[in-house]
C-alpha positions in Angstrom: -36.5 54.5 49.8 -36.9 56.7 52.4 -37.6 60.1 52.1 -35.1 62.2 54.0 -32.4 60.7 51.2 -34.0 61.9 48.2 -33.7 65.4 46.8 -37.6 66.7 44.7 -37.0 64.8 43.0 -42.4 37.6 30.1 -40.5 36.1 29.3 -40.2 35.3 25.4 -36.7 36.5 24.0 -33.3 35.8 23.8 -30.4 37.0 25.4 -29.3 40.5 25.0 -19.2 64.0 44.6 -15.6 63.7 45.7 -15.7 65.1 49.1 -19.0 63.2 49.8 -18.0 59.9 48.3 -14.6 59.8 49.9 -16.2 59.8 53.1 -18.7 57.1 51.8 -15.0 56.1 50.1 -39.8 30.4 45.3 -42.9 29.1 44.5 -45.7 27.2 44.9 -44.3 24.7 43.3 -43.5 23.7 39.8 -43.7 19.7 40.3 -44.5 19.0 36.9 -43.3 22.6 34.7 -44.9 23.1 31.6 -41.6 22.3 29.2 -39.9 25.8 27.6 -41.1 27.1 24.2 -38.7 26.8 21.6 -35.8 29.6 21.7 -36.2 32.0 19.2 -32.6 33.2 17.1 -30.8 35.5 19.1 -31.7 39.2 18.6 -29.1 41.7 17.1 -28.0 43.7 20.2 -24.9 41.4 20.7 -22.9 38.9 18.5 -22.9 35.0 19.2 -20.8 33.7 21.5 -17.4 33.0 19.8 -17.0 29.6 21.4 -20.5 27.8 22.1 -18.5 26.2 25.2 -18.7 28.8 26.9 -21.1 32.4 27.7 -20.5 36.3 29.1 -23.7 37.3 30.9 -23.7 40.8 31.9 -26.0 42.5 34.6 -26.7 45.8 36.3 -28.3 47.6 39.2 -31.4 49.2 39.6 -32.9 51.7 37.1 -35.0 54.1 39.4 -36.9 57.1 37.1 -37.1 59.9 39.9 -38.6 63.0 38.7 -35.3 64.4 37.0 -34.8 61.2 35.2 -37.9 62.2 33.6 -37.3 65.7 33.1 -34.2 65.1 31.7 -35.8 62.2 28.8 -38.5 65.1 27.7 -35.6 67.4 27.5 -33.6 64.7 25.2 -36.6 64.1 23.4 -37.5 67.9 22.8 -33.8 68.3 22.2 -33.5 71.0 24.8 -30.0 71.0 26.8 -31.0 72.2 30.2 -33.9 69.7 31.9 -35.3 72.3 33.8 -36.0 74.3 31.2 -37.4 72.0 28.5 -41.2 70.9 28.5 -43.4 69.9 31.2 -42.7 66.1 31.4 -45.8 66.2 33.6 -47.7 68.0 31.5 -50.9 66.9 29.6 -49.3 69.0 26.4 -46.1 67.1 26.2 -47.7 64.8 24.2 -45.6 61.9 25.6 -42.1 63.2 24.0 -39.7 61.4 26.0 -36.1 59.9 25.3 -34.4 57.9 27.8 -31.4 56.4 25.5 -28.9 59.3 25.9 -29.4 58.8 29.3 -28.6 55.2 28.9 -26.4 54.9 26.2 -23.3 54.7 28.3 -24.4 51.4 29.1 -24.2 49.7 25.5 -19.9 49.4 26.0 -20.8 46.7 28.4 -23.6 45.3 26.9 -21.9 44.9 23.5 -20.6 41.5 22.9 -22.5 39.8 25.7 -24.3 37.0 25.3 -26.9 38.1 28.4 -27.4 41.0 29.5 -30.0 41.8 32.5 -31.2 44.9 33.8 -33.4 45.8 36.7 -36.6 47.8 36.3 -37.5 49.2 39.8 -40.2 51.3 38.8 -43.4 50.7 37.1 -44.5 52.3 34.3 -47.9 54.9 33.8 -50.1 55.0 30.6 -49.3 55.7 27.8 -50.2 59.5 27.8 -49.7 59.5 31.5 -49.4 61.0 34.3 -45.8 60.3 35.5 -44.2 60.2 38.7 -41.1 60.2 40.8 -40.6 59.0 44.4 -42.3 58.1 46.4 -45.2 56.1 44.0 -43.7 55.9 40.6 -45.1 56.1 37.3 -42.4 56.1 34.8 -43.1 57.0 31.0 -42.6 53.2 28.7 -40.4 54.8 26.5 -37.9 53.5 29.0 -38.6 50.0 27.9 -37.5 51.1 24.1 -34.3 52.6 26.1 -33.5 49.5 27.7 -33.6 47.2 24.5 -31.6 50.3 22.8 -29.2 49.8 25.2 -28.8 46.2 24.6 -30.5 44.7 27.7 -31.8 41.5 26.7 -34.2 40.7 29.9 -35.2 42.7 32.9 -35.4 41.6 36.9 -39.0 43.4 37.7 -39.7 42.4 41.7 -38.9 45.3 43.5 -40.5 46.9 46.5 -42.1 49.5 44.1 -43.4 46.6 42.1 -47.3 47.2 43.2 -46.9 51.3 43.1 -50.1 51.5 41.2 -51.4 47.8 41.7 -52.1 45.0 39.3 -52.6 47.4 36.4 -49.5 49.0 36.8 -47.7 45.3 37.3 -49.3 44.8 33.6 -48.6 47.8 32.0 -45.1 46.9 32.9 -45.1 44.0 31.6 -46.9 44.5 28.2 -44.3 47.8 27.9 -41.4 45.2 28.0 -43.1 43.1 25.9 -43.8 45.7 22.8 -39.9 46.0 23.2 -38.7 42.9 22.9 -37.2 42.7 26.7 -37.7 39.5 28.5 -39.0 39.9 31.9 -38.8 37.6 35.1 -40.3 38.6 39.2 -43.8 39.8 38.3 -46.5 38.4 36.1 -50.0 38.5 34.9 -51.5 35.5 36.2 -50.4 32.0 38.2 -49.4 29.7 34.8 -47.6 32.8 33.4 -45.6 32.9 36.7 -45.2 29.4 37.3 -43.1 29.4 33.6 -39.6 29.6 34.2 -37.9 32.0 31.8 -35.4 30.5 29.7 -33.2 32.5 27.6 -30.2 31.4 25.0 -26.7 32.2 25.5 -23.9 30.9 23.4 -25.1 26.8 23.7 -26.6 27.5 26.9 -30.0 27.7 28.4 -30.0 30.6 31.4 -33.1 30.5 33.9 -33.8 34.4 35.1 -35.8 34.5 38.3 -36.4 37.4 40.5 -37.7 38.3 44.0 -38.0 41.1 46.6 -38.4 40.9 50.2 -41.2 42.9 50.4 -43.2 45.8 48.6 -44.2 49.1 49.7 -47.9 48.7 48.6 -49.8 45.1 49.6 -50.2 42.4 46.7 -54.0 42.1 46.7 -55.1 38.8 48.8 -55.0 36.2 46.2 -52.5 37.4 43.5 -49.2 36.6 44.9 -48.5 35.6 41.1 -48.3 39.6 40.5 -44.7 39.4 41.9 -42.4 36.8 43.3 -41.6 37.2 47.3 -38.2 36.1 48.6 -38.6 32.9 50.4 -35.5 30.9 50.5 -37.7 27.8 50.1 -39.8 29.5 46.8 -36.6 30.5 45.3 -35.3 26.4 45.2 -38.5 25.5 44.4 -38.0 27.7 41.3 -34.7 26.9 40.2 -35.5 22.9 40.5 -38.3 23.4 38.5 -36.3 25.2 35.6 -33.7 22.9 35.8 -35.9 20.4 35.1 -37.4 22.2 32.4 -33.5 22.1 30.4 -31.6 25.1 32.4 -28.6 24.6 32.4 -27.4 27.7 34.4 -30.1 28.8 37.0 -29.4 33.1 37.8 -31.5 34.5 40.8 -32.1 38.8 41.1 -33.0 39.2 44.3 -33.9 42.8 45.6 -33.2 42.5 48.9 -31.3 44.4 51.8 -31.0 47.5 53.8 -31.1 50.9 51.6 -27.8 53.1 52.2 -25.8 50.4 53.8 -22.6 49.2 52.0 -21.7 45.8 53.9 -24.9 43.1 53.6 -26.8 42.8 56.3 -27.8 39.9 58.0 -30.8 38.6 55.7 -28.7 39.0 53.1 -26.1 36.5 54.1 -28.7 34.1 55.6 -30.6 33.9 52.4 -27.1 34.1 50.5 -25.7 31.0 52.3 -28.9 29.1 52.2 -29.6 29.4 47.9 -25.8 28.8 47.6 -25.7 25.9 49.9 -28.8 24.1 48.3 -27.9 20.9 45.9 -29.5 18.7 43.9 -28.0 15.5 42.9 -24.7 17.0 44.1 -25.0 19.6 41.7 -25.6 23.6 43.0 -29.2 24.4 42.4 -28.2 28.6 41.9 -25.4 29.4 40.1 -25.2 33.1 40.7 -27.2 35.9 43.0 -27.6 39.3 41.5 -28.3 41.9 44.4 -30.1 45.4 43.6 -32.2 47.8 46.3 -29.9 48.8 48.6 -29.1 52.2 46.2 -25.5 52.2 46.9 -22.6 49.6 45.5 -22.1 46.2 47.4 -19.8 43.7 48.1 -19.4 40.9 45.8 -18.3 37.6 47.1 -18.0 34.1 46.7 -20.1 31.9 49.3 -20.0 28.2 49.0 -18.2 28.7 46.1 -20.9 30.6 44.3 -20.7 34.1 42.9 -23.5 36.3 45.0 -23.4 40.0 44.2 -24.9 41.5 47.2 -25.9 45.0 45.7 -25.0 46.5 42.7 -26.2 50.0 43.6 -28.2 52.4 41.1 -27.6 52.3 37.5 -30.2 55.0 36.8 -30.7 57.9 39.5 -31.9 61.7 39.8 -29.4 63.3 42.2 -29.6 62.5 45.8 -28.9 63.9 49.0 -26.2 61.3 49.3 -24.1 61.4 46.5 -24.0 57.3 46.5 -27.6 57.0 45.2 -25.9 57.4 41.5 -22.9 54.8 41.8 -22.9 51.4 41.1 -21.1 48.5 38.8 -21.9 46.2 36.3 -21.4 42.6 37.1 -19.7 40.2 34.2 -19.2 36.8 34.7 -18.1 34.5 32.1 -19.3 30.2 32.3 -17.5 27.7 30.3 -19.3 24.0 29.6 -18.6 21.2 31.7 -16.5 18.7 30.2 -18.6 15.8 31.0 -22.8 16.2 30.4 -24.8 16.8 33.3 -22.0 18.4 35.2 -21.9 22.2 36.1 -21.4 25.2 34.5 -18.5 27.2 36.1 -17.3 30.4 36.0 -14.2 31.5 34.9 -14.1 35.1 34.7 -15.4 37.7 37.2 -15.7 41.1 36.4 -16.8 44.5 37.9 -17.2 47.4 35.8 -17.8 50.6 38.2 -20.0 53.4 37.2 -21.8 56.7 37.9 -24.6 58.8 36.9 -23.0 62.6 35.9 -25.4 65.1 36.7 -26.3 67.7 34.0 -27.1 66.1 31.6 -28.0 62.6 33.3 -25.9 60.0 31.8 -24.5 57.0 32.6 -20.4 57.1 32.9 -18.6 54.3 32.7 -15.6 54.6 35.7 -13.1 52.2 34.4 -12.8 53.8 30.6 -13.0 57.6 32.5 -9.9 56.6 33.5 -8.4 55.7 30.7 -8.6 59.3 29.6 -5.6 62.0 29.4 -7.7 64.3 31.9 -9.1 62.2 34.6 -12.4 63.9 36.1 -11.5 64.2 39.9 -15.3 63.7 40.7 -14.7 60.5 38.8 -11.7 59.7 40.3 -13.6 59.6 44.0 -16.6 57.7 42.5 -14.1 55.2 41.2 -12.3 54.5 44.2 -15.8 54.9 46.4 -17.5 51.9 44.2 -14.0 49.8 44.2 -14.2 50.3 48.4 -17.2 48.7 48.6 -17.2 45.8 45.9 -13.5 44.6 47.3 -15.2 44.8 50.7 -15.5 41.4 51.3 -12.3 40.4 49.8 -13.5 39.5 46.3 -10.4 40.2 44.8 -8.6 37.1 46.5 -11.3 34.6 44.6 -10.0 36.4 41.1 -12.6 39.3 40.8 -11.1 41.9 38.5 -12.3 45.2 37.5 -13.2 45.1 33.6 -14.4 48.6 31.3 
């Protein structure tokens, strides 16, 4: 993220303005996989799938703790309504009071009743008593991991270009953060076997691979640990997905964090790497089944390519204000797979969903567009976020393969 936009600013569980935005209006290979653990029951942030036949997996754009992200979870926390006047979240006396689930709790309408539902943590997360940063190098507090659960996230994309902010430790502080909160986790890892396991999560009857990648990180993996987090390369990516498949996945779903920051339409690695994971088969059967975009900050086009869903960016879930207003839209994807009728055969998807939202500004908190709407008195700053975030997933025409927008 550069500068001049920003203001001071494991995989073991089971699935779970107006003005402004008018104008804006795979791996060393897995040859032999080590088979999956047993699944464990489903936790209790979402009910079974009504019809084992068939899953609803749910994902959304990147959570990215700037400096007033944390402000305003210390202010929750201390129960303080103005951010700026609460406690020091920097400070050593703080005493690590901070509350990210008001923040977040807008989220749990889409998550609810989902049988999957994946998040993406950008940022890495400090120690436990600190210190936390924003931009550029962050450090965000771990309650956020405990926010993300509460929220009903069942497993979190973690390969982002902040990914090696504050090296190896901060890659495992990450993970063990997720990991005391029951979140699954997928893109960065601890060691070679742990990142050579594919995850495998349950949803309704099926088995859901989660892998993630970036494109590049703004700090160098150290020589000899590219396990600490998964780069994109079309050919590592297959690899991957084969090698889950062949560990019992029967739906393979790749994050990829990817792109060109503050640009709506894909650019042109985007595509390339789009059409090359969506064009890859195996035994006639499609080796991805659906791309879930993040980085790029602002919403994206979704589309269908080869007949696969890819979500090119689904902008920022979780943002401190921005110079450009955009930095705080985005939309949740939700797509729905029936079974095949005969085994072996693919699962397809049957319902595509976007649900559009935005992060309000005093309080932070995440709005849901689509039941804003709904209301009697229709917020006009809403009303151009709405129609900024519709713009630019319809972009590439989405609507004519059936995408709809869902609340």
């Amino acid at each position: 993220m550069p500068p001049p936009r920003h203001r001071a600013l494991t995989r073991h569980r089971t699935a779970a303005l107006a003005s402004a935005l008018a104008l804006g209006a795979l791996a060393a290979g897995c040859a032999s996989p080590e088979p999956a653990p047993p699944l464990p029951p489903r936790g209790a942030a979402a009910p079974p799938a009504t019809r084992p036949d068939r899953f609803t997996l749910v994902a959304t754009g990147d959570i990215l703790a700037h400096d007033a992200v944390i402000r305003q979870a210390a202010a929750d926390a201390s129960g303080v309504p103005d951010r700026d006047a609460g406690p020091d979240p920097f400070a050593p006396e703080n005493d690590g009071r901070y509350d990210f689930g008001p923040l977040l709790a807008g989220a749990r309408a889409v998550t609810r009743g989902t049988d999957l539902a994946i998040c993406h943590l950008e940022t890495i997360v400090g120690e436990d008593d600190g210190p936390f940063t924003g931009y550029p190098l962050f450090k965000t507090p771990p309650h956020i991991a405990r926010a993300i659960r509460g929220a009903g996230y069942d497993t979190c994309s973690t390969a982002s270009n902040h990914a090696m902010d504050d090296g190896e430790e901060g890659v495992r502080r990450t993970l063990d953060a997720l990991d005391r909160a029951d979140v699954a986790h997928t893109g960065t890892a601890r060691s070679p076997k742990d990142r050579d396991r594919p995850l495998l999560l349950r949803a309704g009857d099926a088995r859901v691979a989660h892998l993630s990648y970036v494109h590049w990180t703004n700090k160098e993996v150290p020589p000899g640990k590219s396990f600490l987090v998964n780069e994109l390369d079309p050919d590592r990516v297959v690899a991957d997905a084969r090698a889950a498949r062949a560990a019992g996945a029967d739906v393979v779903v790749a994050s990829v964090h990817w792109g060109t920051e503050w640009q709506e339409a894909p650019d042109r690695q985007q595509r390339a790497v789009a059409e090359r994971l969506t064009a890859s088969r195996s035994d006639g059967r499609r080796d991805i089944d659906l791309i879930l975009g993040t980085h790029a900050h602002v919403p994206q086009a979704y589309e269908k390519v080869n007949g696969t869903w890819v979500v090119y960016g689904m902008g920022d879930q979780v943002a401190g204000e921005m110079t450009d207003p955009r930095g705080q839209l985005g939309s949740a994807a939700r797509f729905t797979f029936t079974a095949p009728r005969k085994a072996g055969a693919e699962w397809v998807v049957t319902s595509a969903e976007f649900i559009p939202h935005r992060m309000a500004n005093d309080p932070l908190r995440l709005v849901n567009l689509a039941r804003a709407a709904e209301a009697a008195a229709f917020d006009p700053e809403d009303a151009a976020a709405l129609a900024a975030v519709r713009k630019a997933v319809l972009g590439r025409g989405a609507d004519r393969d059936g995408l709809r927008m869902g609340r």
